[in-house]
C-alpha positions as CSV (number, residue, x, y, z in Angstrom):
1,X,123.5,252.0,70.5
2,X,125.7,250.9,73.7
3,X,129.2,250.2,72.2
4,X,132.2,248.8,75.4
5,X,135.2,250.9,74.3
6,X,138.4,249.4,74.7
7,X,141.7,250.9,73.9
8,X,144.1,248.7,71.8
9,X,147.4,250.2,70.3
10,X,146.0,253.9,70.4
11,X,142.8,252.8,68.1
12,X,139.6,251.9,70.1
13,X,137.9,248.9,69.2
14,X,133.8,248.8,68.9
15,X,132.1,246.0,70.6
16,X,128.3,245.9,71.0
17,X,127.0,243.4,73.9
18,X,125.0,240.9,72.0
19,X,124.3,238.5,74.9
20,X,124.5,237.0,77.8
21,X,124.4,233.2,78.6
22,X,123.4,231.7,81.7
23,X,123.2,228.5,83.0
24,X,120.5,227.1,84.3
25,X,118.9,224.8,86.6
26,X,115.4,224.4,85.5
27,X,115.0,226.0,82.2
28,X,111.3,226.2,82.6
29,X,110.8,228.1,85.7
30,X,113.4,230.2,84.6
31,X,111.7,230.8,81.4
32,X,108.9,231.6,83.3
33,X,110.7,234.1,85.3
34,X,111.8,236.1,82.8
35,X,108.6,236.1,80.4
36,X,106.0,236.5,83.6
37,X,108.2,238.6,85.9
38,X,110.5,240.9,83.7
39,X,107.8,240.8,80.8
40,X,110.7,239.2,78.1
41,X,109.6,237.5,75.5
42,X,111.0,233.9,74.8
43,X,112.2,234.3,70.6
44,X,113.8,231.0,70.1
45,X,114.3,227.4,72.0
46,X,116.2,224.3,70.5
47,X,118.2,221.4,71.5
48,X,121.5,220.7,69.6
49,X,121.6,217.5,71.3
50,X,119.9,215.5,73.6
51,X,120.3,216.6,77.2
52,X,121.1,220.0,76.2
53,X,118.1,222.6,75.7
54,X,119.3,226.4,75.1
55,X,116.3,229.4,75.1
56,X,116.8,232.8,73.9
57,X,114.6,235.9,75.5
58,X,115.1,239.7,74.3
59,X,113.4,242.4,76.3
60,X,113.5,245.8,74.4
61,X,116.1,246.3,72.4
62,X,118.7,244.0,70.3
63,X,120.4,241.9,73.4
64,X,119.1,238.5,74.4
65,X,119.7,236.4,77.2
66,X,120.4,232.9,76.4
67,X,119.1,230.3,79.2
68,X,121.2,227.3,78.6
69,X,119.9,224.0,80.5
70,X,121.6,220.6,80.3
71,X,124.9,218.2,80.3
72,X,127.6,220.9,79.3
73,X,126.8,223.5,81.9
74,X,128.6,221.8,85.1
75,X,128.7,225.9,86.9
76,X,125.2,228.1,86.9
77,X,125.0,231.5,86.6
78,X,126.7,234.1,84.0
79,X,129.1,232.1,81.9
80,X,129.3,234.0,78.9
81,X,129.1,237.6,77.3
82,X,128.4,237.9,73.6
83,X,130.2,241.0,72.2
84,X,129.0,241.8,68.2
85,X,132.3,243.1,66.7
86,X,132.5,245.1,63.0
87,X,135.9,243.4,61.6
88,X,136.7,239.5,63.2
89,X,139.9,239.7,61.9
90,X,141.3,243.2,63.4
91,X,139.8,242.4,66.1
92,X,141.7,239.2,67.1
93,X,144.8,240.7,65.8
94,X,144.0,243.6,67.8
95,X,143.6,241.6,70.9
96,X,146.9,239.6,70.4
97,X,148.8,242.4,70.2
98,X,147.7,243.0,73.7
99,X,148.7,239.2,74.8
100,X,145.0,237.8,74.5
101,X,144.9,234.2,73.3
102,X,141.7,232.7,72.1
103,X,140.5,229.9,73.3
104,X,138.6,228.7,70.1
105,X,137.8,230.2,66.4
106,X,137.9,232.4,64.9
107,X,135.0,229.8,62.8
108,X,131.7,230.0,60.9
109,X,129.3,228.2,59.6
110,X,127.8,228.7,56.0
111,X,125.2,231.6,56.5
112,X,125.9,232.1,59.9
113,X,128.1,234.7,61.9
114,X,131.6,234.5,62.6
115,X,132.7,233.4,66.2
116,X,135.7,233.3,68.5
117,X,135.9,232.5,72.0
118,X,138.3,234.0,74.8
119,X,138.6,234.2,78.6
120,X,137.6,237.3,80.3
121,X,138.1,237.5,83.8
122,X,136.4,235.8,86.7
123,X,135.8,233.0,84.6
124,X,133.4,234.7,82.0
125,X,133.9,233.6,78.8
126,X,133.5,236.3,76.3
127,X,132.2,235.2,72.5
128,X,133.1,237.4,69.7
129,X,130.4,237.9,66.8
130,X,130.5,239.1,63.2
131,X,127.6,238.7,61.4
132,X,128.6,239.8,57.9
């Protein structure tokens, strides 16, 4: 299992890359792209909301990549990092001790994961995840 390291107030903190989003274009020739060219399969679609489609694809292993198509993605390309952390709250408090702020969350919803948002450089937004 790929784990970043990153050293916080002499402890290291685990965080496992869960995801990349991307946005897209044309969700469907993407789609096909990375199901007919780089042999992914395509797990999951939905639409939260109408004019915004999102599509997961996992290759082997655990990471996806999310396609997301529609109203909220003004930029394409990489916009987002999912990072699957043990412990939300040392995390944070990790993270604030080293002057990060989030941006949103920490928030969940009932039977879902955990989730808080934060700016990573270059304008990648990096999305924390505890599934508990």
């Amino acid at each position: 299992m790929d784990k970043f390291k990153i050293k916080a107030l002499g402890d290291i903190i685990h965080m496992k890359v869960k995801n990349a989003a991307i946005a897209v274009e044309n969700l469907e020739e993407s789609a096909k792209f990375y199901t007919e060219t780089l042999g992914m399969d395509e797990i999951r679609r939905f639409s939260p909301r109408p004019g915004l489609t999102i599509a997961f694809f996992r290759g082997e292993g655990e990471s996806t990549i999310e396609l997301i198509e529609g109203e909220e993605t003004d930029k394409k390309g990489l916009f987002l990092v999912g990072m699957e952390v043990e412990d939300m709250d040392a995390e944070v408090a990790h993270l604030k001790a080293k002057g990060v702020e989030l941006t949103r969350g920490p928030f969940g919803a009932p039977g879902g994961p955990r989730i808080a948002f934060l700016d990573g450089p270059d304008g990648v937004e990096i999305e924390l995840i505890e599934h508990k």
